[in-house]
C-alpha positions as CSV (number, residue, x, y, z in Angstrom):
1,X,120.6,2.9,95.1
2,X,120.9,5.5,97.9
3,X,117.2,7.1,97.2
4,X,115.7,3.3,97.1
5,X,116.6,2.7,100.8
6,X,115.6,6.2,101.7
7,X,112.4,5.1,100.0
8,X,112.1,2.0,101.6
9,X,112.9,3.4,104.9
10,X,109.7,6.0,104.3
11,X,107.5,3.4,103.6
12,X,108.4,1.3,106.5
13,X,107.7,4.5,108.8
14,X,104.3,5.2,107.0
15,X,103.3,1.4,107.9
16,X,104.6,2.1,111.5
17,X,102.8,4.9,112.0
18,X,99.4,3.6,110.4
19,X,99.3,0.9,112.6
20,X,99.8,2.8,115.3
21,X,96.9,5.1,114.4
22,X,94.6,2.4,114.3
23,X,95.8,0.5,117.6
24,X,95.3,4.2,119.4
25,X,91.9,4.8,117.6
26,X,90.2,1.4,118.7
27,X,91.8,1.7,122.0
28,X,89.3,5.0,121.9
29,X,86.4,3.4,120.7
30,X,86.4,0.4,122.8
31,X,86.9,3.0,125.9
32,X,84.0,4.7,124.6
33,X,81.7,1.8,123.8
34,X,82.3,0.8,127.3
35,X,81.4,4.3,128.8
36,X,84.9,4.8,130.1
37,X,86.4,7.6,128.6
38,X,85.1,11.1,129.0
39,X,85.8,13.9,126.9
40,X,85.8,17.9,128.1
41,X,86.4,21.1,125.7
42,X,88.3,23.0,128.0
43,X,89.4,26.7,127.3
44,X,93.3,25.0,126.5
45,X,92.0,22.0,124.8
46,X,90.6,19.4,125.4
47,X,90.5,16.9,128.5
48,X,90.6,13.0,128.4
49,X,89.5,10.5,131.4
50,X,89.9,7.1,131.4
51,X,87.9,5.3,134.1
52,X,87.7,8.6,136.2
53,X,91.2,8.2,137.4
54,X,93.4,9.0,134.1
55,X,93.4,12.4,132.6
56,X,95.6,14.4,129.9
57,X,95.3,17.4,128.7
58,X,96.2,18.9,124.9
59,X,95.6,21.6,123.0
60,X,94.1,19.1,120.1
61,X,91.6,16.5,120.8
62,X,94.3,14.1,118.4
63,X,96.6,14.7,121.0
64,X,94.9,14.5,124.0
65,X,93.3,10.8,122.8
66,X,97.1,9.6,121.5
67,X,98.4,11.2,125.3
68,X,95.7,9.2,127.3
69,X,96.6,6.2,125.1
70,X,100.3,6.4,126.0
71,X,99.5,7.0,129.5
72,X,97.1,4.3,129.7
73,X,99.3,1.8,128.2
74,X,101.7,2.6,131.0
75,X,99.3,2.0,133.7
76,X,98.0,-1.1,132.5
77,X,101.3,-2.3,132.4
78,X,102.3,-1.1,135.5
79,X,99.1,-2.9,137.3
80,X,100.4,-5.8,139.5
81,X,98.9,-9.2,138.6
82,X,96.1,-10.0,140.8
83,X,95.3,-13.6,141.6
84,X,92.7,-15.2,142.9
85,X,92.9,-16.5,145.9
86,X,91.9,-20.3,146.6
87,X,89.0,-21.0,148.3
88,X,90.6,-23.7,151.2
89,X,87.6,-23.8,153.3
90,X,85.6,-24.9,150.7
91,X,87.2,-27.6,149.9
92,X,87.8,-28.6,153.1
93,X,84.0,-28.9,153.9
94,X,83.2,-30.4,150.4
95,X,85.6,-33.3,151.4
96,X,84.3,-33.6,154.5
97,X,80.6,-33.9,153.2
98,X,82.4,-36.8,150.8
99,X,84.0,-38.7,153.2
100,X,80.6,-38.5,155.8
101,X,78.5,-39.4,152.8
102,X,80.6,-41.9,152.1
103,X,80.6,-43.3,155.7
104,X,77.0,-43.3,155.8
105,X,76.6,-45.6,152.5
């Protein structure tokens, strides 16, 4: 009974980590479909940029990619919300237009 849960628990770990793989490997292809991410040979390893601001370093390109993938996760979360700010003279001058054109009919 003891080696099925060990089993189990393997399994559940190989799924983990496949999934991960392939969330980290799109992440790079979409980058790099986009033109975003920039890959160096350095004499250490290799060098990852996302976007010209984010760069990691590793001695394997593996690493350097799954690195830049953490990291970039991390920024993107970290990214305050922007929103978009409400155009109020606008609308003032559309209603304004409304109520002369309005006034003239």
């Amino acid at each position: 009974m003891h080696l099925e849960a060990i089993e189990v628990a393997r399994l559940h770990a190989a799924v983990r980590a496949n999934i991960d793989d392939a969330r980290v490997w799109r992440w790079y292809a979409d980058l790099m479909e986009d033109e975003r991410v920039s890959c160096t040979r350095t004499r250490g390893g290799w060098q990852v940029t996302v976007d010209g601001r984010a760069s990691v370093e590793d001695d394997s390109f593996d690493g350097a990619v799954r690195r830049a993938a953490q990291l970039w996760s991390g920024l993107a979360q970290a990214q305050p919300k922007l929103h978009r700010r409400r155009k109020t003279a606008a609308n003032r001058n559309a209603t304004a237009n409304a109520t002369l054109l309005a006034q003239v009919w």
